[in-house]
N, C-alpha and C positions, 0 to 999 in steps of 0.2 A: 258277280253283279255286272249287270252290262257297264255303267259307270265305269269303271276300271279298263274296259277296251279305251280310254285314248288320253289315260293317266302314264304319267313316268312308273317307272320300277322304283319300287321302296328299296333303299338300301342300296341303289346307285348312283352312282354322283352324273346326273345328266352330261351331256357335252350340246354344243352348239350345233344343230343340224345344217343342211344345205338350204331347207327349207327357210328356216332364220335367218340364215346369208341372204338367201332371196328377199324377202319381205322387206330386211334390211335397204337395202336397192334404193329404194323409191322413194329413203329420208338422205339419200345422196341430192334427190330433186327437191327435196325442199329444204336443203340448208342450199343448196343454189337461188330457189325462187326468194330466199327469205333476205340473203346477202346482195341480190340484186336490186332486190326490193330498195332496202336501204339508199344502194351506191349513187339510184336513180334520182332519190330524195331525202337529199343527207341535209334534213334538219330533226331540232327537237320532236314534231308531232309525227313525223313518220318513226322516228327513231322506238315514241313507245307505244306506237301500233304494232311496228316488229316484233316488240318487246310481247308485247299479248297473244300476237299470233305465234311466236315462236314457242308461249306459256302453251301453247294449246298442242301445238307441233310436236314439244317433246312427252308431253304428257300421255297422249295419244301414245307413241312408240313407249313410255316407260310402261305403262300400263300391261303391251302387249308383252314385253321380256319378262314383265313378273308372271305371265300368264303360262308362259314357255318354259315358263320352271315347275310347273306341276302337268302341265298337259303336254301330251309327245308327238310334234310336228309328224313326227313318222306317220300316225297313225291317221286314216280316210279322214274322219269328220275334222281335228284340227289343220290340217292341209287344206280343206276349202275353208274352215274360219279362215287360216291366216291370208286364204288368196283374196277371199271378199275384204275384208279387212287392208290387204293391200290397195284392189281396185278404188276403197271409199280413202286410202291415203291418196293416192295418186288426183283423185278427187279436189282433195282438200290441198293440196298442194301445188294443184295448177291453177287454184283461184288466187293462192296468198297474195301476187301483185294487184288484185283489186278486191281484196278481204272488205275494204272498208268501204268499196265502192256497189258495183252494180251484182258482185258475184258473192254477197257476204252471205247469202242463205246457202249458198253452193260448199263452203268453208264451214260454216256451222252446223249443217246438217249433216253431213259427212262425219266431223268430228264426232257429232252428238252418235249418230247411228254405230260410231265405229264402238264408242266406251259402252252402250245401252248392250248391244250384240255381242262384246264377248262378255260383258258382265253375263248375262243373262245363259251366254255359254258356258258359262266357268259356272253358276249356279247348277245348272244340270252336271253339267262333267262330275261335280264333286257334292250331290245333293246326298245326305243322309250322314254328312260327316261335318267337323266344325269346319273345313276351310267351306263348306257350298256355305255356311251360314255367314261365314265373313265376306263372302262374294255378294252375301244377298244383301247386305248391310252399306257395301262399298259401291253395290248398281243404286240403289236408292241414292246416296248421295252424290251420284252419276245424273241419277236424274232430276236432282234439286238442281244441280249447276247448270244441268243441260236447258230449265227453264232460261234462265238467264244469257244462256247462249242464241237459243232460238228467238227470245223476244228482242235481244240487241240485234241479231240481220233483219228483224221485220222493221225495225224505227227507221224512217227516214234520215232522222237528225245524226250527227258523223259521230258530234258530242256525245248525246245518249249512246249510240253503238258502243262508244269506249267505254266509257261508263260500265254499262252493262256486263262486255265482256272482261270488262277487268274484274267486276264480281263475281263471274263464272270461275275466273279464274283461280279468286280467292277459294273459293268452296271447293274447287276442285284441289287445292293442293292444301288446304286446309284441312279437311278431312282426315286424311292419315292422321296429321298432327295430335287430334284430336281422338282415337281410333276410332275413327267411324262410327261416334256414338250416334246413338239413337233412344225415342222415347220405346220404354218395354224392354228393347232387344238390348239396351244396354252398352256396351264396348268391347270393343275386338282390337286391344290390346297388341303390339306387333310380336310380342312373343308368341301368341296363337297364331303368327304367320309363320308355316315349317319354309323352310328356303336353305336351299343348294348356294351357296355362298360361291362357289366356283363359275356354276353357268350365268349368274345374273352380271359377274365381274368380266367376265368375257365378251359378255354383250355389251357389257357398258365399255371396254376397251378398243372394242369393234368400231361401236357408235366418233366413239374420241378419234378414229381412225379415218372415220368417213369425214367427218368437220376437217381433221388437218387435208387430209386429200383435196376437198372444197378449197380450203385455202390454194395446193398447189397450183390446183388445176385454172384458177381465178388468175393467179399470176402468170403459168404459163401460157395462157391464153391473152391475156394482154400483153405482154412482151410478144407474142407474135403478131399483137395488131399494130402496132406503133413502130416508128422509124428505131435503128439503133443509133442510140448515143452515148455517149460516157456514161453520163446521167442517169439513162435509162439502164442501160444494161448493170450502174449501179445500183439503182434502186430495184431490179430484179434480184440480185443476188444479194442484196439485205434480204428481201423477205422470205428467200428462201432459208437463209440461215436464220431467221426466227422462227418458222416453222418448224423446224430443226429441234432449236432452242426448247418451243413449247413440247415437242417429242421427248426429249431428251428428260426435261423435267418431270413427267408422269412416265414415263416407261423403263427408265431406265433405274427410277428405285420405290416408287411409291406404289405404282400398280400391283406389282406380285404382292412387297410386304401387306398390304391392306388385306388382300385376300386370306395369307396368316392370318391376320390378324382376327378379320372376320368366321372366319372359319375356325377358331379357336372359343369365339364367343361365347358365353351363358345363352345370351339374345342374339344370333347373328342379324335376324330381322331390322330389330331396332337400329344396327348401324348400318345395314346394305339401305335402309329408306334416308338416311341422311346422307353417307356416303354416296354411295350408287343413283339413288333417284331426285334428292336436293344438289350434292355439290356436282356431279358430272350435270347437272343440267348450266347452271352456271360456269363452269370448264367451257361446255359447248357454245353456251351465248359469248366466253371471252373469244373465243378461237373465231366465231364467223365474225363479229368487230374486228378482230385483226386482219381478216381480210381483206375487209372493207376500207381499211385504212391501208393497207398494202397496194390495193389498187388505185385509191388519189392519189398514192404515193410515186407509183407505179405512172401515170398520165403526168401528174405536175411534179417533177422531180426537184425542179429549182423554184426560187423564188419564195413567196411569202408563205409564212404556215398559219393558217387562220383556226380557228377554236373547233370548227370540225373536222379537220386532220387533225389538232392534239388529243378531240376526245377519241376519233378510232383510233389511232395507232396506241396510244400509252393506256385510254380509258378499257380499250381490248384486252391489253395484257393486266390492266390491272383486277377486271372481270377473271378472270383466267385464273392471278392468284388466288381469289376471292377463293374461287371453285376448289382449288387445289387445298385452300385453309381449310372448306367447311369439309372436304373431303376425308383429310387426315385427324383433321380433330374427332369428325366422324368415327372413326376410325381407329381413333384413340392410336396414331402414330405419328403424333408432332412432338418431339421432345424439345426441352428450354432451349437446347443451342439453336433446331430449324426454327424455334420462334423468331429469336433474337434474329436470325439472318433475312427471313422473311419480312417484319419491320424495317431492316437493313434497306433490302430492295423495295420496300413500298416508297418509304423514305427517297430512293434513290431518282424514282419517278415520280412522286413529287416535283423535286430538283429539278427534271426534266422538262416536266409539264410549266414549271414557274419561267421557266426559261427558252419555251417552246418561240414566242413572239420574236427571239431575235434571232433562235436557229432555221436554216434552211429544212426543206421536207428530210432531203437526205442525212443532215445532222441529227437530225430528230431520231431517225428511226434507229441510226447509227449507235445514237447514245441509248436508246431503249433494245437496242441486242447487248450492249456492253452489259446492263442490269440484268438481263435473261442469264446471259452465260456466266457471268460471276454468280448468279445461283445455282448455273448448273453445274459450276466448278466449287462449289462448297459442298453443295447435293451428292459431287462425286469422293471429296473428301473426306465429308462425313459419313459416309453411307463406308469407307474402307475401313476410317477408324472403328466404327460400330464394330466391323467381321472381325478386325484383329483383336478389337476387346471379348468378342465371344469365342475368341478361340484360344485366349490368354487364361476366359475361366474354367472353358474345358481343358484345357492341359493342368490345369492347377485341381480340378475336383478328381 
């Protein structure tokens, strides 16, 4: 069947092509435009403008990685999907600074075009078989949301626009939730989704790579705008070691086991759409808030910390844990001790946050790394104990 020219090989575990790395790219630009966006106008109502546009931003790329796991970048026709599909990111990402202003049909129509075009490609790719019917279930309520997308950039009013797209939003991450039911066709259930556990985890590992890079690169770049002072070059080398911090925490014991984990599944589906496409979306939204607080941090190093520096700095990492909870629990790899420690450090930023009004910028973030690496110093502790206890039952069986 011609279909099968620009499908993956059954029976081998995809890997991440060049072509993925590419397309990847250009969500380097827009966790920049999305983080600037903010740093510009760091109050409440831009905060959950962000918040919608970045709903839409990740969605978009999740979309596309789940797409990459059944179709093979190698091949001719997925190569110009993923390039046009690039071109309408790159689109939708140089409008994100004025989303809500004069460029919002530029940003929504991009979106919209990008989910309607690979749906509609992934219908053909895979028609005659259940996944084209679950594609054709998942374009339709593509384009139920996408109503809502396109009539919030035509409203004048800023109000209605939010509105709007916060209901696109809904529908769009709703869906799944729900599996894609429909009147007649019924439900497409995430165990009718077949999924390579390995390559959707590498992409989301990827993606987690490019936000802490945004992070670095946010800092390095203002430490070389601004004079050196104690201060400053203090509050650089905080944020670099909470960068660190957040690396350390995902990479160094939850990413690989998750993959076990997932890859051992009944359903792997059902926990890479929690895992994978709910908590690394929130992971991602902690990480560019900590950037964003990294660099007021970064400018006013001394002096007073007002409610918009305590929410990015501590409200960023506590986003982060959020991601990291829904991720493991996802993933059914949180046991009672990481619970208890995790409350521990929520707890601890709390504390932090309560006490932010008398601390300095720099105390602040100071005492929000102390929380990071005390989890990543129990994360390392416990993650030994575990190996020594599975090697205490292998020597015993």
């Amino acid at each position: 069947m011609a279909t099968l020219n620009v499908l993956r090989r059954d029976g081998v575990e995809p890997s991440v092509t060049n072509m993925e790395l590419f397309f990847d790219l250009v969500y380097v630009f827009a966790v920049t435009q999305l983080s600037h966006t903010l740093v510009e106008h760091l109050d409440a109502r831009t905060a959950v403008e962000v918040l919608v546009l970045f709903a839409g931003v990740w969605w978009a790329w999740n979309y596309t990685a789940w797409a990459t796991n059944y179709v093979d970048p190698d091949r001719l026709p997925v190569r110009v999907l993923l390039a046009v599909l690039m071109l309408l990111s790159l689109v939708m990402s140089a409008s994100i600074p004025d989303a809500f202003g004069d460029r919002a049909l530029a940003f929504a129509g991009a979106f919209v075009a990008m989910q309607l075009l690979r749906a509609g490609f992934m219908v053909w790719a895979l028609r005659g078989s259940p996944m084209g019917r679950n594609y054709l279930q998942l374009g339709i309520w593509s384009a139920f949301a996408s109503v809502f997308w396109i009539a919030g950039a035509i409203v004048d009013d800023s109000d209605a626009r939010l509105a709007l797209w916060a209901v696109a939003v809904l529908v769009d991450y709703g869906a799944p939730s729900i599996a894609y039911a429909l009147p007649k066709l019924g439900r497409t259930p995430m165990s009718a989704w077949r999924l390579s556990p390995g390559h959707l985890a590498e992409r989301c590992q990827l993606v987690v790579i490019i936000a802490l890079g945004e992070s670095l690169l946010i800092n390095g770049q203002g430490f070389a705008e601004i004079d050196r002072t104690a201060a400053t070059v203090a509050a650089f080398v905080l944020a670099f070691l909470g960068t660190v911090a957040l690396w350390w925490l995902y990479f160094a014991r939850h990413a690989e086991a998750a993959l076990d984990r997932v890859a051992r599944a009944a359903d792997p589906a059902r926990l890479g759409r929690g895992g994978y496409a709910y908590g690394h979306a929130v992971m991602v939204a902690g990480i560019i808030v900590v950037a964003v607080g990294d660099e007021v941090v970064l400018h006013h190093p001394t002096g007073h910390v007002d409610a918009a520096m305590t929410l990015t700095v501590i409200g960023g990492v506590v986003l982060y844990f959020a991601g990291m909870v829904l991720f493991t629990l996802a993933t059914e790899g949180l046991d009672r001790q990481e619970r208890i420690a995790t409350v521990v450090a929520f707890a601890g930023l709390v504390v932090v946050a309560a006490i932010a009004h008398w601390l300095t910028p720099l105390l602040l973030v100071g005492l929000t790394n102390v929380v990071l690496f005390g989890l990543v110093g129990y994360a390392a502790f416990h993650a030994r104990g575990s190996v020594t206890g599975a090697e205490v039952e292998t020597a015993a069986g």
